[in-house]
N, C-alpha and C positions, 0 to 999 in steps of 0.2 A: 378188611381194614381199609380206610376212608384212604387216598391218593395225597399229597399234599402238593397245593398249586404253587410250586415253586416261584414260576413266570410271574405269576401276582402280586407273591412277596416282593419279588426282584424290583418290579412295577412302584410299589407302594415305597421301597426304602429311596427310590431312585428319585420319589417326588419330593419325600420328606428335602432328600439333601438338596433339590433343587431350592426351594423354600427356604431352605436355612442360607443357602447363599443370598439368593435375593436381599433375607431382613438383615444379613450382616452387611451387604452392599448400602444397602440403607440408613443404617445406623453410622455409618463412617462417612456418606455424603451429609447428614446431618452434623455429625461432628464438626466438619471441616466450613460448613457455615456458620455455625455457633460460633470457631475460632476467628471467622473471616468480623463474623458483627464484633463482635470484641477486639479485637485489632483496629478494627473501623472508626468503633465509638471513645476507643481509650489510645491507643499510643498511636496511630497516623494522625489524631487532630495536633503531636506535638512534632512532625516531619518538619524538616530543614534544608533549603535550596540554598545554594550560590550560583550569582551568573554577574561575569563581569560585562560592563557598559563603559559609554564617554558622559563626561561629563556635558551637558547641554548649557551651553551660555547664552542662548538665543531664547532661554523660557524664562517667562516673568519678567521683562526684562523694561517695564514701565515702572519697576518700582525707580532706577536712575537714570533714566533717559527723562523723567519731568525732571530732572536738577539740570539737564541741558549739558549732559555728560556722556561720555561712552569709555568702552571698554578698549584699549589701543595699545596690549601687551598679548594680546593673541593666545592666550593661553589656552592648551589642549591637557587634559588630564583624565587616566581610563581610571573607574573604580571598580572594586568587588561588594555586591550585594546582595545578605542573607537574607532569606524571607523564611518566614516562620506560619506554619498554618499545614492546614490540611493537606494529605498527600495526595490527594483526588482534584484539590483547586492548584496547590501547588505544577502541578501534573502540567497545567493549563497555562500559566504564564510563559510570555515571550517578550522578546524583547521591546516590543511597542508598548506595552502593558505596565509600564512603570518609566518614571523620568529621574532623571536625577540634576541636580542645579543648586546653585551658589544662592544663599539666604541673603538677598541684595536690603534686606530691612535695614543695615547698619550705616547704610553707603550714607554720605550727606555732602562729598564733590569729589573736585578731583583729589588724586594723589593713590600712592597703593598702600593695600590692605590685603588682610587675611579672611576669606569672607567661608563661614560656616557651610557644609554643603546638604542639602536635604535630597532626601530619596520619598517621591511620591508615586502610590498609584495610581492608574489611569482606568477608571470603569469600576461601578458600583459592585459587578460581581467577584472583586477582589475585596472587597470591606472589612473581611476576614483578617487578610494577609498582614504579617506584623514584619515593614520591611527596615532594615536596619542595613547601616554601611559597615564594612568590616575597620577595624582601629588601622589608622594609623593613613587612611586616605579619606580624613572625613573633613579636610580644609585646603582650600587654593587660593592660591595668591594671585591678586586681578589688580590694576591701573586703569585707573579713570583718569580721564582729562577731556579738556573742550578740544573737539575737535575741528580743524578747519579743513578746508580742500582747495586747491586752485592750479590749474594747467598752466605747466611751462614748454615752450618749443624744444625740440633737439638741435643744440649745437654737436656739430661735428668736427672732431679733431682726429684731424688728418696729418700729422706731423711724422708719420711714419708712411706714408707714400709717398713715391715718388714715382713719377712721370717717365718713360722712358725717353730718347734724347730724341727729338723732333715732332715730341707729345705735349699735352697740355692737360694737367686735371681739371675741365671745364667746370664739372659740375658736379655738384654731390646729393644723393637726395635721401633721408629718413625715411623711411617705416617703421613705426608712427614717426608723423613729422613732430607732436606733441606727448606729452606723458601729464597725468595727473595725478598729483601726488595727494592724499588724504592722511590723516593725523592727527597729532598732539599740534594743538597750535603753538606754544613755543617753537616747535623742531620745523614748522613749517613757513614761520616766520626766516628762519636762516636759510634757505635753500630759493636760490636766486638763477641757479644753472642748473640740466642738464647735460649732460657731455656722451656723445657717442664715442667712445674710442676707438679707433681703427687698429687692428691690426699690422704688423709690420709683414708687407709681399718679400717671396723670394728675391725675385727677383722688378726693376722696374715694369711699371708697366704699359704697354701699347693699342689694349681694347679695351670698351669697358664692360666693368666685371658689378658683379653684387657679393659684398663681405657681411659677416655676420660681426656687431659690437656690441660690447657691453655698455651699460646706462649708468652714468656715475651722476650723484645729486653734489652739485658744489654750493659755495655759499660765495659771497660777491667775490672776494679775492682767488678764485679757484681752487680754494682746499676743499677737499673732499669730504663729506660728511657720513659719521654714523648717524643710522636714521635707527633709534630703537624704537621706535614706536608710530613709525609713517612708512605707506607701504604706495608703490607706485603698481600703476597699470598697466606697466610693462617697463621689464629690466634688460633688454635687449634690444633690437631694433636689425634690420637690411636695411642695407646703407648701399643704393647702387651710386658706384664711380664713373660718370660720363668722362671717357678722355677723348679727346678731340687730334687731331693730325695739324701740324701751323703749317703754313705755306706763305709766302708774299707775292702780291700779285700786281699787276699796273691796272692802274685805277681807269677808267673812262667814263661819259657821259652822255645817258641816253637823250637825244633831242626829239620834241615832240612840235606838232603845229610847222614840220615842215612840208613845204607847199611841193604838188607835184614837177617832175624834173628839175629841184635843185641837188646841187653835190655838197653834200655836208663837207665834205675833204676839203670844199674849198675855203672853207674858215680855218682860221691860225687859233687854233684855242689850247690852252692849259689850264693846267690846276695846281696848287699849291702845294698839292700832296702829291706825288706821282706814282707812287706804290702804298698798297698795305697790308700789317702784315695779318691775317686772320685765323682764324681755326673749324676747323669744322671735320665731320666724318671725310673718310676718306672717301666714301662712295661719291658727297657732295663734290669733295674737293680734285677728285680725279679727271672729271671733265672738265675744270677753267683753267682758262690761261689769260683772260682777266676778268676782271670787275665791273660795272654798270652800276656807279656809286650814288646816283641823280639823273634826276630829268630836269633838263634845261627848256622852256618855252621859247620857241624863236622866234613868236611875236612879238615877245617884250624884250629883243634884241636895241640896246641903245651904245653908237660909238664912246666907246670910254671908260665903260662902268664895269666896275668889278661886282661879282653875284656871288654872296654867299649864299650855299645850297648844304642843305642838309643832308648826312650822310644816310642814305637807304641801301645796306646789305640785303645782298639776297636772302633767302630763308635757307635758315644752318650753320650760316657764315656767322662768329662772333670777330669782331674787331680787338687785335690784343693790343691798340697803341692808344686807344680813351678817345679815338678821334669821333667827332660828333658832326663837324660839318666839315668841308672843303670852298675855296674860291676857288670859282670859276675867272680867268679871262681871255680876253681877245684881242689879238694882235691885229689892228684897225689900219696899221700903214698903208694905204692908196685905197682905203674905203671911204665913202662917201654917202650922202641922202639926195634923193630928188624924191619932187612932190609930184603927182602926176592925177588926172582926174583918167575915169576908168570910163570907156562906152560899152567898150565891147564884153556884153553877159552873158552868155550863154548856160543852159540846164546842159550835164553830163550825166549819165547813167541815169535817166529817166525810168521808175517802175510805176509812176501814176497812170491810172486808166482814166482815157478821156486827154486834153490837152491843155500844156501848160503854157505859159506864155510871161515874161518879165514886163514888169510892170514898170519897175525903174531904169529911166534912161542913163541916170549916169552913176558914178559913186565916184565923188569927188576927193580930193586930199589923198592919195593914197601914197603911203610914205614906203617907199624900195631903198633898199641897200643894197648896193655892191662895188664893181671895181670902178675908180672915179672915170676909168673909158671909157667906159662900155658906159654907165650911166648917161654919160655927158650925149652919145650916140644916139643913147634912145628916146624914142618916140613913143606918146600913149596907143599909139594904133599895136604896139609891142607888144602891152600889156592886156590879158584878161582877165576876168571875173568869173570863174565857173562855181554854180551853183547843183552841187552833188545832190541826184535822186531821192540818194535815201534820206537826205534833209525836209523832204518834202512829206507834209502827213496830212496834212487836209484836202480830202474828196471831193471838194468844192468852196470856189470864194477865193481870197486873198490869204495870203501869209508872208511873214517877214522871217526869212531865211538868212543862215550867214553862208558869205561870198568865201570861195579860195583865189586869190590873189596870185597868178602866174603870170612867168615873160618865156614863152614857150624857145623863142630864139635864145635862152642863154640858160647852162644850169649855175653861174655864181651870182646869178640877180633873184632876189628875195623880198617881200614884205613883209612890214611891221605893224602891229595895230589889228584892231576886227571891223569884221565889214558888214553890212548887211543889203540886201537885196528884196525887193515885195512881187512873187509871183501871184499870177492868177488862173486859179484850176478851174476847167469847164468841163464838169462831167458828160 
C-alpha cells in the first residue's frame, strides 16, 4: 500500500490559502480606489470652505480717488467667506489667495453710502472656486469727503502748574512742537489750535521735570472739537518744564580800552538800574553775587554825557523786569581835559625778529582826562605812547599801528580818542 505524502498536501493547501489571501488583499485595494475616483469625480467637486478675512479698503481704490475724494470714516469690518469647489483645490487656499473689498462703481463724491462688498480671487489656479460672502456682512458703510491737511504748533496750557516759591516756570517745550492734522476739509477748516494740557503736580514745583499731555484740537474761541472724521499725528506730546531759581543781583559795568596803570575805582559812575532781578539754574546762579550788564569803551569817555548801553546778560541769566538797556553815568565834579602832543613812543613787548624802530616823532592832540590838579601839573614829557608787540605783523617795511596812550606817574589820568603810530621793521 502506496505511503501518503502528507507534508506535500500540508505544503500545497498552505499555498492555495496563501493565494487566496493575496487576490482578496487585492480586490479590496481595488475597491477602495474605485470608491476614492467616485468620490473624487462626483461629491468632493461639490466641498464647501469658510474662512473669515478684513475687509480691504485699500484695493481698487482709483475707482474714487479720480473724483478727488477719500475715505475719512476709517472704517474696519471682518467678513465670512464660503467657497464652493473642489476639495483638493479648496485644500489649497489661504488667506492671500482671495480679496475682499467695497464695489466703489457707485461712489460719484463726497457724502456716506452703503457700498456693496465683493469677494475676488487672486491666481488663475483658483478659476474653479465659486466664492461668495456669507448674508448678512455683504455691505459697509464708508464716507467720502475732500480732503485737506495742514500743521498747526502746540500751545501749551500750563494753568495748572505752579512754580514753587522763589521759582520761575521759565520755559516750556513740546514734543512734537507741531501736529498735522489730515481730514474732511469742513472739520479741518474749524480747528485753529492745538492745546497741550498739563497736568495738575502734587505738589509745587522746584526742578525741571518732563510731563506727559494730552492734544486737544480747538477752534478759534477755545472750544474743543469732535473731530469725526480728521485724525492727527500725534495725540499726546512731553512737554519738558524749564523752572528756573530768581535771585536779584547788583548790576555793574565791564570797562574795555582801559589804558595800562589806570584805577577804574577812580571814576564816580552809576547806573540807573542798580539791581536786577533775573533767573537762571541754580548751578548758573550759585556763583554770582553780581552782574557785568555792559561794556563801556573808555575811549569815548566825554564830560557830561549820559550812555545808553544795552543790556547783555550773561549766558542763563533771563531778565524778569523787560529791562533791555541801562544808563550809564558819570559824576564829572573836579574832572577836566587837557590837550597835550605825545613824543615820547616807545615799542613794549616786542616779538618781531630783526628790529623795530618808530618812525613817527610826535602824535599830536592827545586828549586826557582826569582830576583838574593833577592835570593842570602835567607836562607832556608825563605822557607816553606805547606801541604793543603783538600789534606788530609785518616782517619787513613800514606799518601803521595803534598807540596806547599812558601817564605812568598817575593811575586817575586817562585818554580819549585812538592813536596811531608808523613803525619800521628791518629784517
Amino acid at each position: 500500500m502506496k505511503q501518503i505524502d502528507w507534508k506535500g498536501i500540508k505544503d500545497r493547501l498552505l499555498l492555495v490559502h496563501i493565494n487566496e489571501d493575496l487576490r482578496n488583499w487585492l480586490i479590496a485595494f481595488l475597491i477602495a480606489v474605485a470608491a476614492w475616483l467616485v468620490v473624487t469625480m462626483n461629491y468632493d467637486r461639490n466641498t464647501t470652505l469658510e474662512m473669515t478675512t478684513y475687509v480691504d479698503f485699500n484695493y481698487n481704490t482709483s475707482a474714487y480717488t479720480a473724483l478727488g475724494v477719500e475715505i475719512v470714516n476709517q472704517p474696519q469690518k471682518q467678513v465670512t467667506v464660503k467657497f464652493a469647489g473642489s476639495g483638493i483645490t479648496l485644500g489649497q487656499i489661504r488667506q492671500d489667495d482671495f480679496v475682499v473689498y467695497p464695489d466703489y462703481s457707485s461712489v460719484r463724491g463726497s457724502g456716506a453710502t452703503t457700498l456693496n462688498l465683493v469677494v475676488e480671487m487672486v491666481g488663475s489656479q483658483f478659476s474653479s472656486v465659486d466664492p461668495t460672502i456669507v448674508d448678512g456682512d455683504r455691505t459697509v458703510d464708508v464716507v467720502f469727503a475732500t480732503v485737506d491737511e495742514k500743521t498747526i504748533p502746540v500751545t501749551i496750557d500750563s494753568q495748572n502748574i505752579q512754580a514753587a516759591e522763589g521759582y520761575i516756570l521759565n520755559r516750556m517745550v513740546s514734543n512734537p512742537v507741531e501736529v498735522t492734522v489730515r481730514g474732511a476739509e469742513e472739520e479741518i477748516e474749524k480747528i485753529q489750535k492745538i492745546v497741550a494740557h498739563l497736568p495738575s503736580q502734587e505738589q509745587p514745583i522746584n526742578t525741571t521735570i518732563t510731563v506727559d499731555a494730552e492734544l486737544e484740537a480747538q477752534d478759534a474761541d477755545g472750544n474743543p472739537l469732535e473731530l469725526q472724521y480728521t485724525t492727527l499725528s500725534a495725540y499726546s506730546a512731553e512737554v519738558v518744564l524749564q523752572v528756573y531759581q530768581v535771585k536779584e543781583l547788583p548790576l555793574t559795568i565791564n570797562f574795555i580800552n582801559v589804558p595800562t596803570g589806570f584805577d577804574i575805582s577812580t571814576l564816580d559812575y552809576h547806573l540807573d538800574q542798580e539791581t536786577l532781578l533775573v533767573a537762571g539754574s541754580e548751578k548758573t546762579l550759585s556763583g554770582l553775587t553780581e552782574i557785568s550788564v555792559a561794556s563801556f569803551d573808555l575811549s569815548t569817555f566825554q564830560l557830561g554825557k549820559t550812555y545808553p548801553l544795552a543790556l547783555q546778560l550773561p549766558t542763563g541769566l533771563v531778565s524778569q523786569e523787560g529791562i533791555t538797556a541801562v544808563n550809564l553815568t558819570f559824576d564829572t565834579e573836579g574832572l577836566a581835559e587837557k590837550t597835550v602832543d605825545v613824543s615820547n613812543i616807545r615799542v613794549v613787548n616786542s616779538a618781531v625778529e630783526g628790529s623795530v624802530s618808530v618812525i613817527t616823532n610826535r602824535i599830536k592832540s592827545v586828549t586826557l582826562i582826569g582830576p583838574e590838579e593833577e592835570l593842570e601839573k602835567l607836562s607832556s614829557f608825563q605822557v607816553e605812547a606805547q606801541i604793543l608787540g603783538q600789534d606788530i605783523t609785518v616782517t619787513g617795511g613800514q606799518q601803521n599801528v595803534p598807540v596806547q596812550i599812558v601817564v605812568p606817574s598817575s593811575s586817575s589820568i586817562f585818554a580819549v580818542g585812538n592813536y596811531t603810530a608808523t613803525v619800521q621793521v628791518d629784517a
